[in-house]
GUVOLUM-182445 format. One record per residue (C-alpha): residue number from 1; residue in three letters; chain; z, y, x. Coordinates in pm, 1 decimal, m for minus. Layout:
n,res,chain,z,y,x
NUM,ALA,A,Z,Y,X $
...
***
This chain:
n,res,chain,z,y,x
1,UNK,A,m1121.5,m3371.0,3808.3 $
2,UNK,A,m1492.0,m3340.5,3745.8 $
3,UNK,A,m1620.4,m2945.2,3790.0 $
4,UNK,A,m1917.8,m2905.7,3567.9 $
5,UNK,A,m2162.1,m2626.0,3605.9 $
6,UNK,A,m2406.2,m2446.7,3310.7 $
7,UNK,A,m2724.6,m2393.1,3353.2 $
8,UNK,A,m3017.3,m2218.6,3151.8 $
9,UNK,A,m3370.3,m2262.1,3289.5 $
10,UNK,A,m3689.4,m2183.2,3150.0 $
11,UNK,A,m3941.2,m2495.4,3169.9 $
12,UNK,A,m4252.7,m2237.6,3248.8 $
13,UNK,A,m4360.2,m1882.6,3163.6 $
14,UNK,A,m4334.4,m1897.4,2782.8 $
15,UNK,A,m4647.6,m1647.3,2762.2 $
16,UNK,A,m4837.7,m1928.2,2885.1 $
17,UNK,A,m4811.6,m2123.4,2572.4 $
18,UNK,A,m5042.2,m2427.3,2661.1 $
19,UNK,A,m4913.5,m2488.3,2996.3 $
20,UNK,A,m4543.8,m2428.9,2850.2 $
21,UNK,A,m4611.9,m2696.7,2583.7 $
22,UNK,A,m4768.7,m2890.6,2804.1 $
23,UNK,A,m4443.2,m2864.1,3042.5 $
24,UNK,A,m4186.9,m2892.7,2778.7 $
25,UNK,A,m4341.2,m3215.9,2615.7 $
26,UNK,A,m4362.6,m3390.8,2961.2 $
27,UNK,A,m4032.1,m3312.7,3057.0 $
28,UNK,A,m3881.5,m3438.0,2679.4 $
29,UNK,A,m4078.4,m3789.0,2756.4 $
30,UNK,A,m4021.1,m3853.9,3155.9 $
31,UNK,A,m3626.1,m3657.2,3150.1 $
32,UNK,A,m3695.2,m3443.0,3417.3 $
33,UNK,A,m3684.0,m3103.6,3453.9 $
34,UNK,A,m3904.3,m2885.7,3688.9 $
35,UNK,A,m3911.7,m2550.0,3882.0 $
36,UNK,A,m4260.7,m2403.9,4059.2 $
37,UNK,A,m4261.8,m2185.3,4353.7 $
38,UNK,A,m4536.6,m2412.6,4431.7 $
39,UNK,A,m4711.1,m2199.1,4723.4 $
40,UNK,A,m4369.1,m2260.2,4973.9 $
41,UNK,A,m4444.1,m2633.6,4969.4 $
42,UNK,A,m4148.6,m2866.6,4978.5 $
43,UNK,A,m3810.6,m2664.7,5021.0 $
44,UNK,A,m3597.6,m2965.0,5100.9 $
45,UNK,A,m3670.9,m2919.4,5444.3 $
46,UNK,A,m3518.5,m2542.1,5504.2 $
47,UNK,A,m3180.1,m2557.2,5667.9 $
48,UNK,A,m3060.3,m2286.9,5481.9 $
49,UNK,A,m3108.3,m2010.1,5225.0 $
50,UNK,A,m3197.2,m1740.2,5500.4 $
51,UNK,A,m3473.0,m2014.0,5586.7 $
52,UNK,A,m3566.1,m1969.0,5241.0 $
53,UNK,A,m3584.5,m1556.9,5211.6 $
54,UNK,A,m3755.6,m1553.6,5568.6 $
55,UNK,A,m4062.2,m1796.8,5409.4 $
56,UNK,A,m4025.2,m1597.5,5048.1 $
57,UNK,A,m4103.6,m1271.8,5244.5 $
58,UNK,A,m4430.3,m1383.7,5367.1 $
59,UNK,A,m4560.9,m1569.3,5102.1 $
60,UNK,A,m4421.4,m1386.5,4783.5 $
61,UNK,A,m4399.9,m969.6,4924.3 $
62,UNK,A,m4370.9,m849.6,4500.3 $
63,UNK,A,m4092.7,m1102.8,4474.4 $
64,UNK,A,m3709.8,m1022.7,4484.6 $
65,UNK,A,m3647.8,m1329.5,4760.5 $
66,UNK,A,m3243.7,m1279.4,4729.3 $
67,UNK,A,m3322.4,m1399.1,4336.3 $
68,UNK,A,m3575.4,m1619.3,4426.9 $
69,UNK,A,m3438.1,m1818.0,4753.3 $
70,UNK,A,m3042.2,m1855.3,4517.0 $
71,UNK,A,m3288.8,m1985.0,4221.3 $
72,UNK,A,m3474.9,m2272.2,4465.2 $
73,UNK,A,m3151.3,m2308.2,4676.4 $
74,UNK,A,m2924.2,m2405.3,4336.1 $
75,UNK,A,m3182.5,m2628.2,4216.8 $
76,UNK,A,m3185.2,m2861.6,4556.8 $
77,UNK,A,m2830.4,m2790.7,4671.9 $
78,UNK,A,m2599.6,m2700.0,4422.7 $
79,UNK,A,m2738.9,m2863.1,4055.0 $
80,UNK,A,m2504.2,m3176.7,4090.4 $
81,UNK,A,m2550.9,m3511.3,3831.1 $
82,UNK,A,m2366.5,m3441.6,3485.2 $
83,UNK,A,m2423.2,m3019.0,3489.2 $
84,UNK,A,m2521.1,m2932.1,3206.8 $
85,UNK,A,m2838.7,m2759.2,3148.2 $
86,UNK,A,m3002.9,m2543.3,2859.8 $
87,UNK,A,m3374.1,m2469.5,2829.8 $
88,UNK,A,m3482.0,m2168.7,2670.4 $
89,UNK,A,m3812.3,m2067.8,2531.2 $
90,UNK,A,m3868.7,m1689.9,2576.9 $
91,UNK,A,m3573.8,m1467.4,2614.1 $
92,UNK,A,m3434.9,m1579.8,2252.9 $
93,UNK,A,m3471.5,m1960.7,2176.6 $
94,UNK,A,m3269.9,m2233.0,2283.7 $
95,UNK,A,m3500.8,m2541.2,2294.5 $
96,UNK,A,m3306.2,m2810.4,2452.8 $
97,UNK,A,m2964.9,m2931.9,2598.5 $
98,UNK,A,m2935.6,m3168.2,2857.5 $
99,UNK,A,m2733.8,m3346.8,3153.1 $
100,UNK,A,m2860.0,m3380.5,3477.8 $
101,UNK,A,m2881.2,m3776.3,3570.0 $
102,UNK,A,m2619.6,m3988.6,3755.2 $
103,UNK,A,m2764.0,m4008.0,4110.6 $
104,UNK,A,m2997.0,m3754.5,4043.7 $
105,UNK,A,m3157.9,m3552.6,4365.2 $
106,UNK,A,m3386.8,m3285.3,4310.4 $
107,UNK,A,m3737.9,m3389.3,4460.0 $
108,UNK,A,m4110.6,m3222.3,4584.7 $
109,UNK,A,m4420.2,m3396.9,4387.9 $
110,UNK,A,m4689.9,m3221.6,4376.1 $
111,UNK,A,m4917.4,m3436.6,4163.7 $
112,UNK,A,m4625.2,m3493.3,3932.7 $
113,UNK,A,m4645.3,m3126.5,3879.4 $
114,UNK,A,m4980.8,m3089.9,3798.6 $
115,UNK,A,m4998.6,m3371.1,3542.2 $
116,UNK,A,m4695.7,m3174.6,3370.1 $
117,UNK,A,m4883.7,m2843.3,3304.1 $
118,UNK,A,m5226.3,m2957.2,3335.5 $
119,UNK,A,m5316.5,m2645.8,3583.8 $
120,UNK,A,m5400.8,m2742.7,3926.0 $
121,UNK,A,m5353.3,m2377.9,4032.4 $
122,UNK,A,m5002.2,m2296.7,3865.8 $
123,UNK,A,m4754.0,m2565.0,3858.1 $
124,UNK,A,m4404.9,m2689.1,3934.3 $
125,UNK,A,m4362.9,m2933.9,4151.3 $
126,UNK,A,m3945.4,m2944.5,4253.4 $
127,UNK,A,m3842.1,m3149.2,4007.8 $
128,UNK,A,m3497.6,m3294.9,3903.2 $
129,UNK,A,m3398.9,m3599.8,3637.2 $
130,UNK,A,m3264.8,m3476.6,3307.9 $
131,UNK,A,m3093.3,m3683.6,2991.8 $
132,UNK,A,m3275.3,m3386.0,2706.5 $
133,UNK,A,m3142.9,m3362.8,2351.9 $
134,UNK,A,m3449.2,m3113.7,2215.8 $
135,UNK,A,m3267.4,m2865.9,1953.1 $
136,UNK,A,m3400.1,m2563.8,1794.4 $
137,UNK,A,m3228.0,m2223.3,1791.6 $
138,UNK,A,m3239.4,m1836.0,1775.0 $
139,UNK,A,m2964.3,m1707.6,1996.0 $
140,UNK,A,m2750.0,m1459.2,1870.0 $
141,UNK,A,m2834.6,m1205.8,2240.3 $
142,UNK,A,m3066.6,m1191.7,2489.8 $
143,UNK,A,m3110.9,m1429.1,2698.7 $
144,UNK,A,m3174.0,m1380.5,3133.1 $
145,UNK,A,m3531.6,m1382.4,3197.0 $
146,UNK,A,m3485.3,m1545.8,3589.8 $
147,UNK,A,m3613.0,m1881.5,3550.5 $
148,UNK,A,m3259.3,m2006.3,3686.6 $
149,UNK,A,m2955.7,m1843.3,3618.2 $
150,UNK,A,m2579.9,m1970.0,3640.6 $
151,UNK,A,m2408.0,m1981.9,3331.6 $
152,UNK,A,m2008.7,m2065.6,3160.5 $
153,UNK,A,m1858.7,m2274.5,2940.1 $
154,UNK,A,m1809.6,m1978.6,2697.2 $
155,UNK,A,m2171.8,m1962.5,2719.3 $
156,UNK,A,m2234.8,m2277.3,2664.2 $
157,UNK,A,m1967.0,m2363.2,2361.0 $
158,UNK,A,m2154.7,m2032.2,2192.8 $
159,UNK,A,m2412.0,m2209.8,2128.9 $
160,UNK,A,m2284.1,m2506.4,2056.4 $
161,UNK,A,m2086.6,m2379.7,1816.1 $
162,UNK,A,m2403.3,m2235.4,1630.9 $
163,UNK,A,m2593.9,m2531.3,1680.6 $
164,UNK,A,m2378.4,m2808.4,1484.7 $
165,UNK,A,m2145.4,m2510.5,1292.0 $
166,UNK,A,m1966.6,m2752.5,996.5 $
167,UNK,A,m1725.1,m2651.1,737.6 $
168,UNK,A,m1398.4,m2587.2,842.8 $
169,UNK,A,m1245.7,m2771.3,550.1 $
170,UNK,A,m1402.5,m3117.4,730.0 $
171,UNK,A,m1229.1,m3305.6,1064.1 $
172,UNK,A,m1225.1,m3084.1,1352.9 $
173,UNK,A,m1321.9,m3215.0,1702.3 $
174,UNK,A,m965.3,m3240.3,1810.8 $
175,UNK,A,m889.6,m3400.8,1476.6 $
176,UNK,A,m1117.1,m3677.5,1559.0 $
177,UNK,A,m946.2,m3733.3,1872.2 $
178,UNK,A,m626.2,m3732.2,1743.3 $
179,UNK,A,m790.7,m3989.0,1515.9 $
180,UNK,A,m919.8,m4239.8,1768.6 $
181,UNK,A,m576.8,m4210.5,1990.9 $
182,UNK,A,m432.8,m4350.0,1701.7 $
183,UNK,A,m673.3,m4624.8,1683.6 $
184,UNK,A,m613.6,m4701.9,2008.2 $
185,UNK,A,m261.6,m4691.5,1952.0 $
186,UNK,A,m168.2,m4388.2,2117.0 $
187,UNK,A,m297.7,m4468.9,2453.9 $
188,UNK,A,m692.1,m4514.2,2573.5 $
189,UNK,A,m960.1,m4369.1,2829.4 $
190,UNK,A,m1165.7,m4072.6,2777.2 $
191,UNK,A,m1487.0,m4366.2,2700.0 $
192,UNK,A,m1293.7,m4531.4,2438.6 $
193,UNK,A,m1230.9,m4210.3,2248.1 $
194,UNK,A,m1599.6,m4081.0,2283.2 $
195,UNK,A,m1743.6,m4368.4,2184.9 $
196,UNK,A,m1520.0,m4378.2,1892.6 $
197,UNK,A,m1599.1,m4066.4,1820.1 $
198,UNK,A,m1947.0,m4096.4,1849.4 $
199,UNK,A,m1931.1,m4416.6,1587.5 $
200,UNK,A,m1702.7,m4206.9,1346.0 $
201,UNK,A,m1843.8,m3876.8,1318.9 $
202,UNK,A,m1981.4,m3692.3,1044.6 $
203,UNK,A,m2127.6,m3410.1,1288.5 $
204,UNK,A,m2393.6,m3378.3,1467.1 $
205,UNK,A,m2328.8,m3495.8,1822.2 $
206,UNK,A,m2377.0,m3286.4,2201.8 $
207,UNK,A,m2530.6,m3493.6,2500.7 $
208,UNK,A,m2259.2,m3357.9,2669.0 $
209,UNK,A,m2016.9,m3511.5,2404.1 $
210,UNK,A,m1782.5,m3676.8,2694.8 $
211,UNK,A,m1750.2,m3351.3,2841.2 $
212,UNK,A,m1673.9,m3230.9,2476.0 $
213,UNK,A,m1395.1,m3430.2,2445.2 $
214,UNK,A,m1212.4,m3432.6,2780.3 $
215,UNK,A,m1240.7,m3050.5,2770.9 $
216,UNK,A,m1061.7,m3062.7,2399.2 $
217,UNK,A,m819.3,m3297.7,2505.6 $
218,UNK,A,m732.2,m3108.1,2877.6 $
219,UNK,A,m723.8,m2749.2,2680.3 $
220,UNK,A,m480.4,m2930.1,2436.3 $
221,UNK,A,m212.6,m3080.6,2753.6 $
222,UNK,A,42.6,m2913.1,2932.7 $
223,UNK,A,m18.5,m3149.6,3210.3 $
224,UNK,A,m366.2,m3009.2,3243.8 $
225,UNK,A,m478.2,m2684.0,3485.4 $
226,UNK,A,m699.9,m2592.1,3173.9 $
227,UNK,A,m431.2,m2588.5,2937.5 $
228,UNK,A,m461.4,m2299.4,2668.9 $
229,UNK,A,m142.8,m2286.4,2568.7 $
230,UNK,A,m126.2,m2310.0,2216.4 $
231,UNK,A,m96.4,m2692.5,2094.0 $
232,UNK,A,16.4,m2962.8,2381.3 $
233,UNK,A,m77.0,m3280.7,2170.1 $
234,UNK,A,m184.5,m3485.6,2464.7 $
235,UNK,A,m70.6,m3595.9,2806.4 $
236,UNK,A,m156.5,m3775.7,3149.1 $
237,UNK,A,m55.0,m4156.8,3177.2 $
238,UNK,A,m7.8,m4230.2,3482.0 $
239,UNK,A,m95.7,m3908.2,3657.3 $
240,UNK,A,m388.8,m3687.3,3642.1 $
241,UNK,A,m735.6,m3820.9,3744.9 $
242,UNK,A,m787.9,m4159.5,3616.0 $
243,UNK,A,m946.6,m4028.7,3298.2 $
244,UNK,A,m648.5,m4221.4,3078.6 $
245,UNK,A,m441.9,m3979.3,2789.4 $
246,UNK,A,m193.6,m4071.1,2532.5 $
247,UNK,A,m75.5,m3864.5,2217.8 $
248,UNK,A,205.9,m3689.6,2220.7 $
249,UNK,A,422.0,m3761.0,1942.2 $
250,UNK,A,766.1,m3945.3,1845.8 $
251,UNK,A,761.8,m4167.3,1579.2 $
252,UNK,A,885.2,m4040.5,1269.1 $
253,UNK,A,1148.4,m4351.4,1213.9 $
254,UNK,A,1312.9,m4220.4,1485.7 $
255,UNK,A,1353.1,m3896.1,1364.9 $
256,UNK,A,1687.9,m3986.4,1142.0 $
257,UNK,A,1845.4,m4152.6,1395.7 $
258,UNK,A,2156.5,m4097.1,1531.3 $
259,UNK,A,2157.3,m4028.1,1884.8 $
260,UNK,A,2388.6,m4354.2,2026.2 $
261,UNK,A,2140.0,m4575.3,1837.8 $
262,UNK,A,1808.7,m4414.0,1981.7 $
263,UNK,A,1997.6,m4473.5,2316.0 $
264,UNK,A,2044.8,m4835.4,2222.1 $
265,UNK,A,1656.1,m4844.0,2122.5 $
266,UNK,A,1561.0,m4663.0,2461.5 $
267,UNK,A,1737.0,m4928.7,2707.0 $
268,UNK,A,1624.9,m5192.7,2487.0 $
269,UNK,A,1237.7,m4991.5,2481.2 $
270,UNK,A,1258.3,m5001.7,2878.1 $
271,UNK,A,1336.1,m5320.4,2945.7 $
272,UNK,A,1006.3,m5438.5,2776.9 $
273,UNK,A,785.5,m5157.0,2855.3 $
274,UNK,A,601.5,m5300.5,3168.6 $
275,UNK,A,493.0,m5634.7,2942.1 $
276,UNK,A,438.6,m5405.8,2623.9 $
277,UNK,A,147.8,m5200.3,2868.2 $
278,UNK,A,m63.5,m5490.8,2797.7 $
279,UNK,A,m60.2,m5397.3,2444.1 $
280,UNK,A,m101.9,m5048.7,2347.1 $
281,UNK,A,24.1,m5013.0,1986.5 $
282,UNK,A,359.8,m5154.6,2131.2 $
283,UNK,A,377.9,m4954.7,2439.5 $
284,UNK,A,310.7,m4678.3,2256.0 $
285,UNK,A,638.4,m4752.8,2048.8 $
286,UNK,A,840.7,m4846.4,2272.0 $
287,UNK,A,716.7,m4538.8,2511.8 $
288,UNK,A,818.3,m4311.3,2202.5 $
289,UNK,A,1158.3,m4488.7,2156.0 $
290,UNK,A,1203.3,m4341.1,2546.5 $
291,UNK,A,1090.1,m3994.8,2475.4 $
292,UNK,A,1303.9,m4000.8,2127.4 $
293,UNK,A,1603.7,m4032.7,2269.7 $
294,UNK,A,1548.5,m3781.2,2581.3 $
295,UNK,A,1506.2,m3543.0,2369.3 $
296,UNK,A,1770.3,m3605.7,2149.4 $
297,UNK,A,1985.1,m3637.3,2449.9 $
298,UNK,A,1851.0,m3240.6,2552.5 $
299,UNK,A,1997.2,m3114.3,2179.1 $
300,UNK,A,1743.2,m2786.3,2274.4 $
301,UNK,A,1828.1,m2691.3,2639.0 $
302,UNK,A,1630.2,m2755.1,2924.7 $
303,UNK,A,1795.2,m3032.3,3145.0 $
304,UNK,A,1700.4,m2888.7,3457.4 $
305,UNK,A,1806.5,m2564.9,3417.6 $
306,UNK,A,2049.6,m2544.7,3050.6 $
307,UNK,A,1827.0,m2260.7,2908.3 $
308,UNK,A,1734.1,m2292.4,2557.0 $
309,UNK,A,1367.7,m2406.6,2450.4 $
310,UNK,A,1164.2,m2148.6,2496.1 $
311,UNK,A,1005.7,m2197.8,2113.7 $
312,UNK,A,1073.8,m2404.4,1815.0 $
313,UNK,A,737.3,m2603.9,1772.3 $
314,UNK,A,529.8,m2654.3,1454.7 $
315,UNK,A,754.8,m2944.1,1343.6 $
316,UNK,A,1077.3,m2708.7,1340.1 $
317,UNK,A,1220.8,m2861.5,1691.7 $
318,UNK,A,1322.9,m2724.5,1999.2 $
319,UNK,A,1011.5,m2745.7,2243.9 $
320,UNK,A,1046.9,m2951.0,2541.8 $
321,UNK,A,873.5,m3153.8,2758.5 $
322,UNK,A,960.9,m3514.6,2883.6 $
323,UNK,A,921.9,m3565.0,3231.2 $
324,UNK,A,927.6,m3847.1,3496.8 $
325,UNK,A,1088.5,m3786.5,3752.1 $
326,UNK,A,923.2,m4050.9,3966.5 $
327,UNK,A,523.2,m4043.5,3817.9 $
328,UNK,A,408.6,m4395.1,3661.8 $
329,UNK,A,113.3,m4332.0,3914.9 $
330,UNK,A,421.6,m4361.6,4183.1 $
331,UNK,A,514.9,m4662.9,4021.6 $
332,UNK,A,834.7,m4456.7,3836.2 $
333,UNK,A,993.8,m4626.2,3504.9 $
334,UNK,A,955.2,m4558.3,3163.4 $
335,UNK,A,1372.8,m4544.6,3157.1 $
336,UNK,A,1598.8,m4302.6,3015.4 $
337,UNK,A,1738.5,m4337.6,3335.5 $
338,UNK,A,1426.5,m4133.2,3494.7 $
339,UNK,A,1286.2,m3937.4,3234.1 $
340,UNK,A,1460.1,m3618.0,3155.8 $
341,UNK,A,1382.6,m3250.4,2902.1 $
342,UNK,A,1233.5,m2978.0,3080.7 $
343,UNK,A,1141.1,m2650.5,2968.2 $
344,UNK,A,734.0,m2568.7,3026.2 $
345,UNK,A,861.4,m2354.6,3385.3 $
346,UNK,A,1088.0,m2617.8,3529.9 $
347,UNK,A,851.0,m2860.1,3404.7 $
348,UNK,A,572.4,m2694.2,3627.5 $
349,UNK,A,816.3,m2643.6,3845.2 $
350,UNK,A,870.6,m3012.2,3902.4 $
351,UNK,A,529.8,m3060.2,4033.9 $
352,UNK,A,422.8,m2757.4,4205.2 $
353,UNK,A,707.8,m2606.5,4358.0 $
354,UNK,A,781.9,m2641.9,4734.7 $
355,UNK,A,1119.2,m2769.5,4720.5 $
356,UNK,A,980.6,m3060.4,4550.0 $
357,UNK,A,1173.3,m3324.3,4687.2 $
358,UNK,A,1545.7,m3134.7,4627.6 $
359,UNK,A,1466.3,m3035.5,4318.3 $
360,UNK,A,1382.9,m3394.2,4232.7 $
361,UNK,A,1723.1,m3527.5,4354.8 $
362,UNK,A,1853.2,m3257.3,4180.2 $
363,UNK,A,1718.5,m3375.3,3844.9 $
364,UNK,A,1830.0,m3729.4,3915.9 $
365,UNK,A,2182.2,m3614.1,3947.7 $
366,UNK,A,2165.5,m3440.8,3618.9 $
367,UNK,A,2030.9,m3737.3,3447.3 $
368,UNK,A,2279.8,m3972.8,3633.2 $
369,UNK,A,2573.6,m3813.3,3492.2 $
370,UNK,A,2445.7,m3790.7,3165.3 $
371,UNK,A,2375.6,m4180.9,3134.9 $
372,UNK,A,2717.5,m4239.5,3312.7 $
373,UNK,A,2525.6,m4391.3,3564.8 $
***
């Protein structure tokens, strides 16, 4: 899973207001981004940050070089392609959002770093390739004065919520997701749903819009390590890491059904699911007829340990989750025959435990005496 990182930088010393807007508008028109320390010369070539202090110390004596030597270290060794980075104007203006490049290394250009303030004397010449979005905004706090500093996502969602705030009576983000799953029929890749989104929306959008979305959708999955625990309305397919998701949800025909007929619909379901993949709408379907009848099967106790559901969900049903006991990414059927109700613990249990493999036969027994197999 892709770790991003959050960055504010300041372009150049916003007392400087020429040279700033000098800096700012070069780096909005080439992408780049830049930081100075100009008098150490190229810093690619120090082995490490000590390197970095010991040269500091002579060169800059008023200078905290701890501060300094993290700031110039980060920027060459640390800043990886698809961060995110905000640029701030002062200690209270937000000025622009931005991504660092695919492929992007930071680099030393000295001319490059004249051109972009226009001062031959003061200038930034480590630069790094940036994708900017230029925005406009008074931050609600102070903001670090270092011209580097490492920041979170709670930072970072802070201000994007003030930046493209909407009325809560409109489509939320996860609504729109929900939204394009289902045009995709229940099934599609973290590109297909942000560039649906993107097509669809009536909001303003991020750069960092992909990174939007799979962070709504991860928050919003049990199967996720950043799941927040409230609504679990999407999950893997196939196994974490390949950037594919499906909604959770049965279909509501199914609902009224009794539970020998939604058995019926299951074996039928998983005797066509490997040819229905090639079509999503149906696998979707036919994956639901599967998960329908598991469920049903469960009647509100856990299969792998006979505890009742820990919660009755928003719908009025007994939670549980559907697991297989073999992953798809493992090559494991979408069968009633392999997929059985767990409760959230033995569901996590199923995958992180470290009796794995016995309490994997052990849920295969339980599932073969249910179907009678």
């Amino acid at each position: 899973m892709l770790i991003l990182k959050y960055w504010l930088i300041a372009p150049h010393r916003a007392e400087e207001k020429n040279e700033f807007e000098n800096a700012w508008n070069y780096d909005l028109e080439h992408n780049t981004i830049a930081i100075s320390w100009y008098e150490l010369g190229d810093p690619s070539g120090y082995q490490n940050i000590e390197e970095l202090k010991a040269k500091l110390e002579e060169i800059y004596p008023d200078v905290n070089k701890s501060i300094a030597a993290k700031q110039i270290w980060d920027f060459y060794h640390i800043m990886k392609p698809d961060d995110i980075l905000i640029a701030r104007k002062g200690r209270s203006r937000i000025i622009g959002i931005g991504s660092i490049s695919p492929n992007s290394e930071a680099y030393y250009d000295k001319q490059k770093g004249i051109l972009r303030t226009g001062n031959n004397k003061k200038y930034s010449p480590n630069f790094k390739e940036i994708i900017w979005r230029k925005v406009d905004l008074e931050y609600k706090e102070p903001l670090p004065q270092n011209t580097l500093v490492e920041k979170d996502e709670i930072f970072y969602n802070s201000i994007i919520e003030q930046l493209y705030s909407f009325d809560k009576s409109r489509k939320t983000r996860v609504d729109e997701i929900i939204e394009a799953f289902e045009h995709f029929g229940g099934i599609a890749h973290y590109k297909d749903i942000e560039k649906y989104v993107r097509e669809n929306t009536s909001k303003k959008i991020p750069v960092s819009l992909i990174h939007n979305i799979r962070g709504e959708i991860e928050r919003k999955s049990s199967d996720s390590d950043r799941y927040d625990g409230t609504e679990d309305l999407f999950y893997a397919v196939g196994g974490k890491g390949n950037g594919i998701w499906g909604l959770r949800e049965v279909d509501k025909e199914l609902e009224k059904t009794s539970l020998e007929e939604l058995r019926k619909f299951a074996y039928e379901a998983a005797n066509d699911l490997i040819e229905a993949s090639k079509t999503t709408a149906v696998y979707r379907k036919r994956s639901a007829e599967v998960k329908g009848y598991v469920l049903a099967r469960a009647q509100g106790l856990c299969e792998g340990c006979n505890s009742k559901a820990p919660f009755i969900n928003k719908e009025g049903k007994p939670y549980l989750e559907t697991h297989h006991i073999y992953s798809l990414a493992d090559g494991g059927p979408d069968d009633p025959r392999w997929v059985i109700a767990l409760c959230p613990n033995c569901h996590r249990k199923s995958h992180h435990s470290n009796d794995l493999e016995t309490f994997r036969d052990k849920l295969l027994n339980i599932v073969n005496k249910k179907e009678n197999i």
